[in-house]
GUZAZA-348277 format. One record per residue (C-alpha): z, y, x; residue in three letters. Coordinates in nm, 4 decimals. Each point is the difference from the previous one (the first is absolute). Layout:
GUZAZA-348277
+----------+----------+----------+-----+
|       zz |       yy |       xx |  aa |
+----------+----------+----------+-----+
|        Z |        Y |        X | ALA |
...
+----------+----------+----------+-----+
end
This chain:
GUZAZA-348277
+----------+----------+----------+-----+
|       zz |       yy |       xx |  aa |
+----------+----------+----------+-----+
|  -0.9581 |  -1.2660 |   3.1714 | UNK |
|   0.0780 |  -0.0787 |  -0.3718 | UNK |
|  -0.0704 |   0.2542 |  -0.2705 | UNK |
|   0.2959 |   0.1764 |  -0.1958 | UNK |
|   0.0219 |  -0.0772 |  -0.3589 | UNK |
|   0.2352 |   0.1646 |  -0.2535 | UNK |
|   0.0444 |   0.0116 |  -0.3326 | UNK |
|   0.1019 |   0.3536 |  -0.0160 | UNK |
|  -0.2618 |   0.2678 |  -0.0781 | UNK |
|  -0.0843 |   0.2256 |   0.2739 | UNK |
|  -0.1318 |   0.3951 |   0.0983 | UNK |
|  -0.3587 |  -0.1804 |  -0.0503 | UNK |
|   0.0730 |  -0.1608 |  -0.3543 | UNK |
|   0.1410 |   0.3720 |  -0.0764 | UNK |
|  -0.3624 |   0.1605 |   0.1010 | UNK |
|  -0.2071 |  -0.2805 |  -0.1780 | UNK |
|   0.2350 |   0.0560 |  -0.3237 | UNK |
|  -0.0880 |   0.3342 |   0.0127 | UNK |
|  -0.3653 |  -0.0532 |   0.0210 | UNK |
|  -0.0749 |  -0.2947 |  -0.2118 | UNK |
|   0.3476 |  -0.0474 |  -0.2229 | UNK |
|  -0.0194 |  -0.0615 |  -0.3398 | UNK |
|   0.1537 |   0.2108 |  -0.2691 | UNK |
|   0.3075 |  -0.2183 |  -0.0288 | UNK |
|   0.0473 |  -0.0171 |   0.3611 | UNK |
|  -0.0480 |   0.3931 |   0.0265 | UNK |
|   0.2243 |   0.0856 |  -0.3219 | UNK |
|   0.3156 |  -0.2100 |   0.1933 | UNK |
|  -0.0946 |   0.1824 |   0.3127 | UNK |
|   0.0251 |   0.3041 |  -0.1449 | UNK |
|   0.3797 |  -0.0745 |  -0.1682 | UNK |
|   0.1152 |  -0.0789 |   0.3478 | UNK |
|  -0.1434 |   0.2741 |   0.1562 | UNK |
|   0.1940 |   0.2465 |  -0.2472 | UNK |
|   0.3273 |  -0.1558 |   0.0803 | UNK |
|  -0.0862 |  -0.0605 |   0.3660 | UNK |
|  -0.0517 |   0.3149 |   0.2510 | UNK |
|  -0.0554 |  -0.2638 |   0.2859 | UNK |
|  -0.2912 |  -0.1399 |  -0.1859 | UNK |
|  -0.1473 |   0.3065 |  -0.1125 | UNK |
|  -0.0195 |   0.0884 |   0.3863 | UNK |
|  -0.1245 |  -0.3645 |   0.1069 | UNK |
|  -0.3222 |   0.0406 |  -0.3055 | UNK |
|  -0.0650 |   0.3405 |   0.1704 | UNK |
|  -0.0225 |  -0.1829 |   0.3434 | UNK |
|  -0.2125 |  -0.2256 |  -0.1637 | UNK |
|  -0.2079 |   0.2169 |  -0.2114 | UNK |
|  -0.1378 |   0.1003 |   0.3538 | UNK |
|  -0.1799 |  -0.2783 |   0.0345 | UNK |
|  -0.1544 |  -0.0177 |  -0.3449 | UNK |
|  -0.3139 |   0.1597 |   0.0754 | UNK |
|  -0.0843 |   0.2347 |  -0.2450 | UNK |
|  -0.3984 |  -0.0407 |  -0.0512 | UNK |
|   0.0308 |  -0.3356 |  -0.1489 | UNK |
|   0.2282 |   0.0974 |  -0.3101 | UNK |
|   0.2333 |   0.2551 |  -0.1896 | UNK |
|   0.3445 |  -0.2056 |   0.0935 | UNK |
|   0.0846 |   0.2274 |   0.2751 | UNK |
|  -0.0361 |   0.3335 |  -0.1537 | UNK |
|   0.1577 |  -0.1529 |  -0.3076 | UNK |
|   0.3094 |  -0.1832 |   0.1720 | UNK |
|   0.0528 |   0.3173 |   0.1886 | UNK |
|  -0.0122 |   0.1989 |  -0.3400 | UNK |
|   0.2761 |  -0.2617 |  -0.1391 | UNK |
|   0.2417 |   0.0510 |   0.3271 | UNK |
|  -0.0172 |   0.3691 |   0.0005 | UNK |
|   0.1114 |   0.0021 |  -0.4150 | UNK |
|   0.2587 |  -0.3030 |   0.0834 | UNK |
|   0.1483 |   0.2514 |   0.3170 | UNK |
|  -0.0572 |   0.3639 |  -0.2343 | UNK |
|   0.2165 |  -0.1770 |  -0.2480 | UNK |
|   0.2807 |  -0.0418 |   0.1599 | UNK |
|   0.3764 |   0.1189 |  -0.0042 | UNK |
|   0.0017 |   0.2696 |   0.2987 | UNK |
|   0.1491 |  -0.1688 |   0.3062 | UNK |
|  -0.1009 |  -0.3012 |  -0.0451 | UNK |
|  -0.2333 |  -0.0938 |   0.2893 | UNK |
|  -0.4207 |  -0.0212 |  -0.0285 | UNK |
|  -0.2501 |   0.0504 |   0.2288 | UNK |
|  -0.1871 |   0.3754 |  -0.0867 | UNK |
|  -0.3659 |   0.0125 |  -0.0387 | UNK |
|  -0.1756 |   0.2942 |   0.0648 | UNK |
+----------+----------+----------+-----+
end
């Protein structure tokens, strides 16, 4: 059985950006994620696996969505957090 290889970054890559990204890599996440309702919903998904005892990006990324969402034109699709 040979071993997948791509060059195209994955769900993982997505979780360890969130955890261990630098501020360049988080400041260009954060431009797509205000144009990009898919992507706001896929960091969510991932945000669940941050795990929230070994540092302040999940409680902040979540912080950024929900201002990113609250800003928006009504009808324009976002994902609600209670």
């Amino acid at each position: 059985m040979t071993g997948r290889i791509t060059t195209e970054p994955g769900f993982l890559d997505l979780v360890d950006l969130l955890t261990a990204g630098g501020t360049a890599e988080w400041q260009d996440l954060y431009q797509r994620a205000k144009r990009d309702a898919a992507l706001r919903a896929e960091i969510r998904e991932a945000l669940r696996m941050v795990d929230p005892e070994i540092g302040a990006a999940r409680q902040m990324w979540t912080l950024l969505l929900n201002r990113i969402e609250a800003a928006e034109p009504p009808g324009r699709p976002h994902h609600r957090v209670a």
